[in-house]
N, C-alpha and C positions, 0 to 999 in steps of 0.2 A: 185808224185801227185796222187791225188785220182783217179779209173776209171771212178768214176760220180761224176757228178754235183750235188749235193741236190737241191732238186727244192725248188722255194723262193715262200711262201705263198702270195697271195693278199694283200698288204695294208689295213689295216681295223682299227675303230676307238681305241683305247685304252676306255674301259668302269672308268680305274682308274685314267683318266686324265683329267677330267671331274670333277666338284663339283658335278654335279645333274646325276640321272641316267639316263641313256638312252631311247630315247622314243622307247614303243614297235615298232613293226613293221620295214619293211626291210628299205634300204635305197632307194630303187627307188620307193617305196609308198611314202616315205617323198616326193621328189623331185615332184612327180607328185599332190601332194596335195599344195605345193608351187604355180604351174604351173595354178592350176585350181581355188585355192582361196579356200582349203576346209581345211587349218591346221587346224583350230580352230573348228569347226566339230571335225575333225578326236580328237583331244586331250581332247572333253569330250567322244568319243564313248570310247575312251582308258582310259580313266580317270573311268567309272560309268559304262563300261560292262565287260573290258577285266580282269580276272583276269588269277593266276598260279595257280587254282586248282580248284577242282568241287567243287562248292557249294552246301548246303543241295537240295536246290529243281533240282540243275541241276541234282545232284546222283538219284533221284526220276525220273527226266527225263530220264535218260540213263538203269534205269529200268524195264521202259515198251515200249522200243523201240525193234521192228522189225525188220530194214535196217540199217544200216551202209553204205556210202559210202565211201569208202579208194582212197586215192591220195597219191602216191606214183611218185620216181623219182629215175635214176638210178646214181653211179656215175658223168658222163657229163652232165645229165641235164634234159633229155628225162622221158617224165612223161608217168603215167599210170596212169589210175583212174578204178575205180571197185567198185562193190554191195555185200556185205555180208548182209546174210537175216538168221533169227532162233526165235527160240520161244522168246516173252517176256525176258526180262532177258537174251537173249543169251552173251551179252555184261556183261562183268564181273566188278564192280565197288570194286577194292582192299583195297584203300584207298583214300583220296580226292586228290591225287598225282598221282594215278594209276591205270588203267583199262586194261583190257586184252578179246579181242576177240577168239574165235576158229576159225581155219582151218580146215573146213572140206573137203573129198575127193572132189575133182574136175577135170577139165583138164589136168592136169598134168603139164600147162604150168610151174607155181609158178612166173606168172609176178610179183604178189606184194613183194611176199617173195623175191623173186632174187633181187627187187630194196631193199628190207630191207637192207639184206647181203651186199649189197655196201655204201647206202645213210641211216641211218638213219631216215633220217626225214619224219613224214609224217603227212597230214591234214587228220580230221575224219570229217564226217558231218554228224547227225542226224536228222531227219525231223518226226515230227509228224502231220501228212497229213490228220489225221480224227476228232483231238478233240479240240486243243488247235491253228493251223496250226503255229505253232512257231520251228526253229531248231535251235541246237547246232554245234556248230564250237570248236574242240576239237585239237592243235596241238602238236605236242612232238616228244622223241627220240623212238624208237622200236629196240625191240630183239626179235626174236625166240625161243621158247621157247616148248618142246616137250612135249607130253599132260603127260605123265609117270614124268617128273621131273616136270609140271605144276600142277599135280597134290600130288605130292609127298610136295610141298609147299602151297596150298592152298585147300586141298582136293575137297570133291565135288563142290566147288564154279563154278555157272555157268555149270555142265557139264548136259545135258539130253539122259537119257540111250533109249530115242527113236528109233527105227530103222534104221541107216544112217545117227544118229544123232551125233555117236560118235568123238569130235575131233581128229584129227590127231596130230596136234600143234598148239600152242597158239603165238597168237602176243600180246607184253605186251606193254603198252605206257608211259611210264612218260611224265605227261604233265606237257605242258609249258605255254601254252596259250588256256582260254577258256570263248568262249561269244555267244552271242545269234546272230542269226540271224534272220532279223526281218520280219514279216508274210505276209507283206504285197501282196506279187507277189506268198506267197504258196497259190497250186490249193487246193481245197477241194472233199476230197474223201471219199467214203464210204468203211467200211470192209462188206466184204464177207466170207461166208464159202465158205473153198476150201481147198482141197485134196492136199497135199503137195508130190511129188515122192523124197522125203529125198534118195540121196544115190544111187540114181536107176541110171542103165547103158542103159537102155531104149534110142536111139538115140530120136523117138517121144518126149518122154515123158521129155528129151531136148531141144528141140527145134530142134534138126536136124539141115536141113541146111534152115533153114527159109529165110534168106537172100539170097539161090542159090547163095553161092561164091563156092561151090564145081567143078571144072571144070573151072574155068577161073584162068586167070592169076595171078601165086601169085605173092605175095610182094617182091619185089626187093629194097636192100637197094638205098637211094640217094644219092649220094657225095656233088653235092649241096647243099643241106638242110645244113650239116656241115661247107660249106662254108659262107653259109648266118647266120647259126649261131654267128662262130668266128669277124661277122661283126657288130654284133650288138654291142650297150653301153652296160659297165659292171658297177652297180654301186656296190660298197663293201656293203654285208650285215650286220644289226645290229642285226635283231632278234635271232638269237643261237650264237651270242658271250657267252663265258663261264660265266657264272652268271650272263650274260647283264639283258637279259627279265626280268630273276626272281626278282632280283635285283629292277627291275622300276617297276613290277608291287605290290610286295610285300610290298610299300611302300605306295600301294593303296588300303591295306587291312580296 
């Protein structure tokens, strides 16, 4: 007999047993749009917003954006969310299939990166907060990708030889899904000039310990948390079955 056991994947839909394809979205948005009365909502926003690849004006949009915010998840489950910020264009638009942001020097934690290297997946959001207030919802798989061999395949695209400016590595996304999100609850903001410390080791010029968490008590993991996890309902996911999305959305080209 073997020393191990192979571990038996989740149960999950078959997309080839099925006449019609699969509706985007996971399976516990389904259940909970049954629950509330909103299917038929949700299946025209899926229908007339959601597609698998940037459209012309959204590649225009992902242009002249600023921020990035990255939602990432590791392995088990445990998420992270994060701000990337750079010039105009710092968001690289490859093809209407693929974008790729830099990693510039930081913390040294590499939370996003680290959940890359395990999970794959992760949701982008982009918000244009001064002109049009409308954002984009961009999801997909990611790889790392180091700026010498990211640049070695895309040459100068996206890089600025500014001060502190220079990528470290690239995070590249094949997207799977992408739609708008809609303006109504974004605040409205003005730009400013402002001095940007690109790269600086300046704790100030950091933020320091703005928060005064320095001196107290750090993080200790919970075991509980993990427990109330394993307790929750698991519904099997449909949105990155193998060719699931593409498959249903591409049918709504």
């Amino acid at each position: 007999m073997p020393d191990t056991v192979p571990a038996v994947a989740p149960t999950r839909p078959d997309p080839a047993s099925s006449t019609s394809p699969p509706r985007p979205g996971s399976a516990g948005e389904h259940v909970l749009q049954d629950a509330h009365g909103t299917r038929d909502r949700a299946d025209r926003f899926y229908a007339d917003q959601m597609r698998d690849r940037l459209l012309p004006r959204m590649i225009e949009f992902v242009g002249r954006m600023e921020m990035l915010f990255v939602s990432t998840s590791d392995a088990h489950g445990e998420c992270d969310a994060s701000l990337r910020a750079g010039p105009p264009g710092f968001v690289a638009v490859l093809d209407e299939y693929t974008l790729a942001y830099p990693e510039y020097r930081g913390n040294g934690v590499h939370a996003s990166l680290g959940n890359i290297s395990e999970n794959a997946h992760v949701g982008l959001l982009m918000v244009d907060f001064v002109d049009d207030l409308i954002g984009l919802h961009v999801n997909g798989t990611a790889r790392i990708v180091e700026d010498a061999d990211f640049r070695d395949l895309h040459g100068e695209v996206g890089v600025d030889h500014g001060r502190g400016r220079r990528a470290e590595r690239w995070v590249v996304v094949d997207v799977e899904e992408a739609y708008i999100h809609c303006r109504k609850h974004i605040p409205r903001m003005e730009r400013v000039s402002q001095r940007r410390a690109w790269g600086t080791d300046d704790p100030a010029r950091k933020g320091g310990d703005y928060f005064h968490a320095k001196g107290t008590e750090p993080r200790v993991p919970r075991e509980p948390h993990a427990a109330a996890r394993r307790a929750r309902p698991r519904f099997p996911s449909t949105t990155h079955l193998t060719g699931g999305v593409s498959r249903a959305l591409r049918t709504q080209r």
